[in-house]
C-alpha positions as CSV (number, residue, x, y, z in Angstrom):
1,X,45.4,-15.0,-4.1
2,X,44.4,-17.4,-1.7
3,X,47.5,-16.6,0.6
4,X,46.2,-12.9,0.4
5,X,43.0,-13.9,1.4
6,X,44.3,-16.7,4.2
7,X,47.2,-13.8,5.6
8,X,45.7,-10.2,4.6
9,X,42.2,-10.1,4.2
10,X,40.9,-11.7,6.9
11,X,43.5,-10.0,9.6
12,X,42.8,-7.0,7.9
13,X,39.0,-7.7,8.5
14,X,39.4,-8.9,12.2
15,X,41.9,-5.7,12.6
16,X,39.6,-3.1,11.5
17,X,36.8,-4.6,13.0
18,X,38.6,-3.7,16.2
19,X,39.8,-0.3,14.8
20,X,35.7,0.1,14.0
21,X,34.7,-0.9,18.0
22,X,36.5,1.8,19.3
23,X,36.1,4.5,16.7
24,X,32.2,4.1,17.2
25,X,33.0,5.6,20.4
26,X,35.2,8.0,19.2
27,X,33.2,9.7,16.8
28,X,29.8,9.2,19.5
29,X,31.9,11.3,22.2
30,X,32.6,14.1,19.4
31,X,29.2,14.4,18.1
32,X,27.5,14.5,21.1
33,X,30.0,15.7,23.4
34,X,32.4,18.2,20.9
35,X,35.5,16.8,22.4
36,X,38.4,14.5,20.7
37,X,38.4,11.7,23.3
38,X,42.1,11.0,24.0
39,X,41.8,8.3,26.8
40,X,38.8,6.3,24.6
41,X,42.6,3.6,24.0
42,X,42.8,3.5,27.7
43,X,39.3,2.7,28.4
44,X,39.9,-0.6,25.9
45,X,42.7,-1.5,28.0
46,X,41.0,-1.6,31.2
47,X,38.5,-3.5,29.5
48,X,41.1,-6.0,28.6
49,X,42.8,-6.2,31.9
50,X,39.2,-6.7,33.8
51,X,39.0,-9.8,31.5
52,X,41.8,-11.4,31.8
53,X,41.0,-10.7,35.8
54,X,38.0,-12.9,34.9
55,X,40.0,-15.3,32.8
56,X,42.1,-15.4,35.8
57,X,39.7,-15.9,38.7
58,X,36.8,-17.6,37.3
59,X,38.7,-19.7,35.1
60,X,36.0,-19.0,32.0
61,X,36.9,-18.2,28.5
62,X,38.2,-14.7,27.8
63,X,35.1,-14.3,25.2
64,X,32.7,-15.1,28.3
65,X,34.4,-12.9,30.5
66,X,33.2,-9.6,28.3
67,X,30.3,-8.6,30.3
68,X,32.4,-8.4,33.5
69,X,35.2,-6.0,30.8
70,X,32.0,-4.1,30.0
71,X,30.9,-3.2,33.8
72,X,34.1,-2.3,35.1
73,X,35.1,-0.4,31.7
74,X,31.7,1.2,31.6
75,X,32.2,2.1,35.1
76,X,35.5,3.4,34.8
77,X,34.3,5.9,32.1
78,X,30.9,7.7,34.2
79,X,33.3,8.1,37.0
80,X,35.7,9.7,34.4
81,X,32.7,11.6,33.3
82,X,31.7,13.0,36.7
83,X,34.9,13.9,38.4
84,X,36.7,15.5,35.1
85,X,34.5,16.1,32.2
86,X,31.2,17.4,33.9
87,X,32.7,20.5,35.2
88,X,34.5,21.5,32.4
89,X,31.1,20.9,30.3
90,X,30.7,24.9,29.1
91,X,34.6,25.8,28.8
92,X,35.9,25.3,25.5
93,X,36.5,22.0,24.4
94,X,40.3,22.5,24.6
95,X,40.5,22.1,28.1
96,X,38.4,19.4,27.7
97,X,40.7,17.6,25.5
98,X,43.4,18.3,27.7
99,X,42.3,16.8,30.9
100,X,41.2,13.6,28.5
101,X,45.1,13.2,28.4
102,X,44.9,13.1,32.3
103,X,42.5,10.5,32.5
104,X,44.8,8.1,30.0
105,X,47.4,8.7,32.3
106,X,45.4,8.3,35.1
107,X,44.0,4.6,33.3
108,X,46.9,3.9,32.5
109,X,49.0,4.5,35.6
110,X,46.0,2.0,37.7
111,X,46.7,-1.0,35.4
112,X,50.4,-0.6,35.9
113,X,50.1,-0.5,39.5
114,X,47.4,-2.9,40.0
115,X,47.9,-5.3,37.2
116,X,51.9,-4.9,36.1
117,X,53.7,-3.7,33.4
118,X,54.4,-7.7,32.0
119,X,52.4,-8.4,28.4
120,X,49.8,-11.5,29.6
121,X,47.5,-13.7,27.0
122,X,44.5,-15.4,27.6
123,X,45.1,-18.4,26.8
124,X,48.8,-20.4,25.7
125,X,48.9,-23.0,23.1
126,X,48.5,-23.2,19.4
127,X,45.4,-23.3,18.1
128,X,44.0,-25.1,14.8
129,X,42.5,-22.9,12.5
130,X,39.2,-23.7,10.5
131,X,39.5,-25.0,7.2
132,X,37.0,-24.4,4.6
133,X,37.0,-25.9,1.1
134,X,40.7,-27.0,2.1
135,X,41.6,-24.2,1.2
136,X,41.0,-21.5,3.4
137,X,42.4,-21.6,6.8
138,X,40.5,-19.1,9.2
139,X,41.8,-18.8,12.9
140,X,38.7,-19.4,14.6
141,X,39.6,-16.2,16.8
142,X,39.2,-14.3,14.0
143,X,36.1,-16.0,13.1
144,X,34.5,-15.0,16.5
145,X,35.8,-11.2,16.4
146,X,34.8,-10.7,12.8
147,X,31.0,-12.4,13.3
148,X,30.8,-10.5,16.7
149,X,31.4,-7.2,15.3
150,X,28.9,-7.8,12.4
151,X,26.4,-8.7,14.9
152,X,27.6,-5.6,17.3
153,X,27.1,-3.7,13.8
154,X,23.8,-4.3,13.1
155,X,22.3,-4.0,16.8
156,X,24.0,-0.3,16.9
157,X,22.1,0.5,13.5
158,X,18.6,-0.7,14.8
159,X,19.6,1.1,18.4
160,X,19.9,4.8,16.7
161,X,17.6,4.2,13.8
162,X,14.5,2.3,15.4
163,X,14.6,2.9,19.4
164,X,13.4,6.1,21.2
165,X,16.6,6.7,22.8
166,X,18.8,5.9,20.1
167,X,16.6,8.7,18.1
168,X,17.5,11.4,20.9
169,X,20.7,10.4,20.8
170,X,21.0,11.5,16.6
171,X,19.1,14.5,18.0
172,X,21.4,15.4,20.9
173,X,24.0,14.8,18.3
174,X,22.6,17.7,15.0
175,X,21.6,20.3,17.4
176,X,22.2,20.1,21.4
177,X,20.3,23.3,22.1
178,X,17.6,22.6,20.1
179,X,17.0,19.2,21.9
180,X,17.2,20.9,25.5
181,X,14.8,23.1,24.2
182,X,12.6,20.3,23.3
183,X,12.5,18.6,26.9
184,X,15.2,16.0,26.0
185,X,17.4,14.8,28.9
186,X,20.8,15.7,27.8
187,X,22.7,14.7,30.6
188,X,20.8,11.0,30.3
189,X,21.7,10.6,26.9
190,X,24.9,11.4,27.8
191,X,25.7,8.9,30.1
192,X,24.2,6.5,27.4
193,X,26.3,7.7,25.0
194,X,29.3,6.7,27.6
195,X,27.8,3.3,28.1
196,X,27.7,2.8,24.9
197,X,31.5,4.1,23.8
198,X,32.8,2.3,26.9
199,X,31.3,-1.6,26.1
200,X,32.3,-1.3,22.6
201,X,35.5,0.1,23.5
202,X,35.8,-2.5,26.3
203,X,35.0,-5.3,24.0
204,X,37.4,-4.2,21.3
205,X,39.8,-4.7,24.4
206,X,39.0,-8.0,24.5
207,X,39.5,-8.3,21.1
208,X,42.8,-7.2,20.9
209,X,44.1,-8.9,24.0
210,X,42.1,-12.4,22.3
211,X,44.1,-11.8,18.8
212,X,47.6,-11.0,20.2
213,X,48.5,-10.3,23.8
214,X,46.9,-8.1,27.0
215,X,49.9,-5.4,27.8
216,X,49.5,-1.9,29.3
217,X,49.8,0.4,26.1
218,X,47.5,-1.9,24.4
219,X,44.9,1.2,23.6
220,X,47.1,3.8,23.6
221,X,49.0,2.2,20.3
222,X,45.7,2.1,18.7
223,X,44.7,5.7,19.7
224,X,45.5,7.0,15.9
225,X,43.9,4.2,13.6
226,X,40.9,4.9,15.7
227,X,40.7,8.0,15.0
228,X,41.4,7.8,11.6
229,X,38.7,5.6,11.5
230,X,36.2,8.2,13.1
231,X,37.2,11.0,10.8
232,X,37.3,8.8,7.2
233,X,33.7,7.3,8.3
234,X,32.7,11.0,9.0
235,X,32.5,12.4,12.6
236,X,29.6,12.0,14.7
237,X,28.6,9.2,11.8
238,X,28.9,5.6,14.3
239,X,28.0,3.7,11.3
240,X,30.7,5.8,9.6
241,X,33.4,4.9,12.0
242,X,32.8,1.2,11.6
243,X,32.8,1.3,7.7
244,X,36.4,3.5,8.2
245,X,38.0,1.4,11.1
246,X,37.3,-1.7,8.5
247,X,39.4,-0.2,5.3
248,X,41.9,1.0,7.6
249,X,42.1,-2.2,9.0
250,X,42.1,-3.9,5.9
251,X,44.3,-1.0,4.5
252,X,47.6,-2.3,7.0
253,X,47.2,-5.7,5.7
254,X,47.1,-5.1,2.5
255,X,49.7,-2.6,1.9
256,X,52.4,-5.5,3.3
257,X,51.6,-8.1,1.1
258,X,54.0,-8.7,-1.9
259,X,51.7,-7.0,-5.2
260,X,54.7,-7.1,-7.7
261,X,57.5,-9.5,-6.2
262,X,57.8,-7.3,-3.2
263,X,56.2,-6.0,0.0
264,X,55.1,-2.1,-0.4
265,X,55.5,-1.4,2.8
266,X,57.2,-3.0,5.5
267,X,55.3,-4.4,8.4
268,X,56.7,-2.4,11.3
269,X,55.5,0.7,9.4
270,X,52.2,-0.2,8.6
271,X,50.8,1.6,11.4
272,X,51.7,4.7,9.0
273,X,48.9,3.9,6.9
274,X,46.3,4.9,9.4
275,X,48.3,8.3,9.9
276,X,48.5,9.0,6.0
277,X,44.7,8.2,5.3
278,X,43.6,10.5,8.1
279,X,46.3,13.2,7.3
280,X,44.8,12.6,3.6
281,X,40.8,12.7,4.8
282,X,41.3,16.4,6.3
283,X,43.1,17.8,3.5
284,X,40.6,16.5,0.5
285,X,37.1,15.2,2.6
286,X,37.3,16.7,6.1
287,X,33.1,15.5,6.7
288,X,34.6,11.6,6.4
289,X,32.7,9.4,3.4
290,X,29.1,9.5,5.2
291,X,29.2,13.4,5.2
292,X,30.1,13.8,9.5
293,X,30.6,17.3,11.5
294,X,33.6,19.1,10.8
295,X,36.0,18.8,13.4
């Protein structure tokens, strides 16, 4: 038991918690927005790669480099917004969804060029993890992600629950045309809501890059769990997403480690998990566990 908790739990913890970062964007684009996202991965990688930049130049930790991630990420995204989304704001959401497969490639094709195609890390060496009770050996990485995203948790719940904007934002989110209607600023809330999606996804870049290594498809490969995350926490529901990204999360882990003499699944498919909890969520529960908006 303890080497589930020491080599499943917790990486299945500090792996959903990343899973739950980006999926709060996710499933904040599609309730307020009514489009699936599909460059949200690539935002997270040029997060990641304006970090390590910092890591680079400044020479200061990759954790204190995430407000630098979160301006250029958060940048990246508005301009996104204004050149490709804006005018495609009342077609249907299909082309919509489409040109968010331009904008990956378009991410994705400015950190090959600019940054290379070569994985990179933050830092080299081997790091001692924290003991507790001599028993249980946490990687202190994973202490900071899991703490961090805890913290990140409970700011987003007193954001939309207790601050004027945060309210709109639920609004904007249950009925668009009602809240035009009632003199809210749409198109403010929707930059918010790309802040927002874009320093969490940013972060959850960091993240990634801080727990295994900064390459270019870094996003991309987590594209599905996200979203498996948004739709199981129920779309449109951010508190929803996090609470899905962390049993999928936990889900990969757990499913590789050795129950009854022998691993259920192997590791290199565990990324299947995420794909057969989604695939399972629209079949029996399409509205997630916290009751979202049917896709």
């Amino acid at each position: 038991m303890i080497d589930f908790i020491n080599f499943y739990l917790i990486p299945g913890i500090t792996l959903g918690s990343i899973y739950a970062l980006g999926a709060v964007g996710v499933s904040m684009i599609f309730g307020i927005l009514r489009f699936a996202h599909f460059a949200h991965g690539d935002l997270m990688t040029v997060g990641a790669y304006a970090a390590l930049t910092a890591v680079w130049v400044l020479g200061i930790p990759a954790l204190a480099a995430i407000p630098f991630a979160i301006i250029v990420t958060c940048l990246a995204a508005l301009l996104a917004d204004r050149l490709f989304y804006r005018p495609l704001r009342d077609l249907p959401t299909i082309y919509t969804v489409i040109a968010s497969f331009g904008v990956a490639l378009i991410l994705r094709s400015i950190v090959q060029t600019v940054w290379g195609t070569d994985s990179q890390v933050y830092m080299t060496g081997f790091q001692k993890p924290t003991i507790f009770f001599d028993t249980f050996r946490i990687a202190t990485r994973h202490i900071q992600i899991i703490l961090a995203t805890a913290a990140l948790t409970v700011a987003l719940h007193y954001f939309l629950s207790r601050t004027r904007l945060g309210k709109s934002m639920r609004a904007v989110a249950d009925d668009p045309d009602l809240a035009a209607v009632a003199g809210l600023d749409t198109e403010r809330i929707i930059r918010w809501t790309w802040i927002i999606g874009a320093a969490l996804a940013a972060i959850a870049g960091v993240f990634v890059g801080l727990d295994t290594d900064v390459h270019t498809n870094l996003g991309w490969n987590l594209l599905l769990p996200m979203f498996a995350a948004a739709l199981l926490g129920g779309i449109g529901k951010p508190l929803g997403a996090i609470a899905g990204g962390l049993i999928i999360g936990i889900a990969e882990e757990a499913c590789t480690y050795p129950f009854f003499g022998d691993t259920l699944i192997a590791p290199s498919y565990k990324s299947a998990v995420a794909f057969v909890i989604m695939v399972l969520i629209l079949i029996y529960r399409p509205q997630g566990l916290f009751r979202g908006r049917l896709m």
